[in-house]
N, C-alpha and C positions, 0 to 999 in steps of 0.2 A: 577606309573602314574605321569607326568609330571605334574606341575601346571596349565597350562592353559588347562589340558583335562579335569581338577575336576570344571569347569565355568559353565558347562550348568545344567539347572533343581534347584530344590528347595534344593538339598543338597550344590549346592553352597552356599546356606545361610554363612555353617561354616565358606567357604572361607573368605566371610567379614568378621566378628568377631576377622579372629584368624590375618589376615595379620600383618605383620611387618613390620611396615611404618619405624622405623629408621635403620633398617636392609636391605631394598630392594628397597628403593624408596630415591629421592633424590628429593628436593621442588627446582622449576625454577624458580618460581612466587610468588608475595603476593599480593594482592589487598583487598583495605579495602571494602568494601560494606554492604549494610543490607540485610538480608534474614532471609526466614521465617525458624524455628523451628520446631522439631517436635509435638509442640503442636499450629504450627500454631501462634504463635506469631515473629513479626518482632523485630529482633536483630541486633545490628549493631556489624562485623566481619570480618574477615582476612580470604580469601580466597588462599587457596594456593594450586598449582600448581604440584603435586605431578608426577615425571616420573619415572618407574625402573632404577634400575641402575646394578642390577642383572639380571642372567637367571633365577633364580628361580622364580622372583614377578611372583604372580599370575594373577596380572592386569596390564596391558600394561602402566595406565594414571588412576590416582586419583585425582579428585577437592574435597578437603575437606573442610569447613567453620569451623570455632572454632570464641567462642566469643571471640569479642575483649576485653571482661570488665575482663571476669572468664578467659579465656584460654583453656574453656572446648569445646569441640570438639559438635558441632550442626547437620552439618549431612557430608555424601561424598556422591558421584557419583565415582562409579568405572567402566570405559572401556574397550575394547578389545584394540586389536594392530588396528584393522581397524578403530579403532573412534567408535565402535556402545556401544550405554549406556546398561551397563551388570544389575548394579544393584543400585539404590539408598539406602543409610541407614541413618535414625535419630537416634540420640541419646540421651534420655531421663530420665527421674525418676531418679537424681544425688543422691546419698546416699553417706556418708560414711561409707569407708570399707576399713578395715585395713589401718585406718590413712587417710586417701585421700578419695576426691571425686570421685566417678566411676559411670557410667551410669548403671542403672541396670533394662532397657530395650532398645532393641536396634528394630525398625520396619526397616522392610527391603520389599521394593519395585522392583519387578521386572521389568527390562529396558525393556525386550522384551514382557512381559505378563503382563501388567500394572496393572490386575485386581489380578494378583496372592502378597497377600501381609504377610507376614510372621510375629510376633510379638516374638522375642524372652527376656524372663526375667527370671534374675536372683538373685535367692536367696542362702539362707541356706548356705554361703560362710563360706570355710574352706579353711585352710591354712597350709599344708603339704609338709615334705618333699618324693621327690622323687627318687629312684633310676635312675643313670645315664644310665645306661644300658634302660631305658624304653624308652628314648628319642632317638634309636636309629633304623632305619628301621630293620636292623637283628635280632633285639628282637621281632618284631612282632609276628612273628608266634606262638613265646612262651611266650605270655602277656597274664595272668588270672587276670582281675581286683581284685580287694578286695572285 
């Protein structure tokens, strides 16, 4: 399945999460501005301008805000190739983990279903390694989690 066929419906959720902004996408833009936060508070931030640069992006065009103070990423809007708004996501509840600051709840918004709104968080984080062979689609069929 191509990337942009995994866009529609609520299982797109993962798609936000897992993207790979410096892998697939290349920033046009920066613009400083303030917007609001996932908890609703106004922050002043670098908006940037996010285009693919690959065929794989799953998103055609990302506007991301990251604070301008922290550096931590506040929320994105991810689009189709036609301009329509797919999904909005905040990024909230900062912990550290494993040395760094990481979000460890992401609320995600749907662009077409506005009311449909998704809260994903995470905990109980581990850090393992993995065989190389699992990151690979021909392994799929014969992947038995742990």
């Amino acid at each position: 399945m191509s990337p942009q066929q995994r866009l529609l419906g609520q299982a797109s959720n993962g798609d936000v999460v897992t993207v790979n902004l410096a892998r697939d996408y290349q920033a046009t833009s920066a613009v400083e501005e303030d917007t609001q936060d996932g908890d609703r508070q106004t922050r002043r931030s670098h908006r940037l301008s996010l285009s693919a640069s690959t065929p794989d992006a799953t998103y055609a065009r990302i506007d991301m805000w990251v604070d301008a103070a922290s550096a931590r990423p506040l929320k994105a809007r991810f689009y189709s190739e036609s301009g329509k708004l797919l999904k909005t996501a905040y990024y909230r509840r900062y912990q550290t983990v494993f040395g760094i600051q990481r979000p460890t709840e992401t609320v995600i918004i749907d662009g077409l279903e506005p009311d449909w709104v998704t809260v994903m968080r995470y905990s109980d984080w581990v850090k393992r390694e993995v065989p190389e062979t699992w990151l690979q689609r021909d392994y799929l069929p014969r992947f038995k989690p742990e």
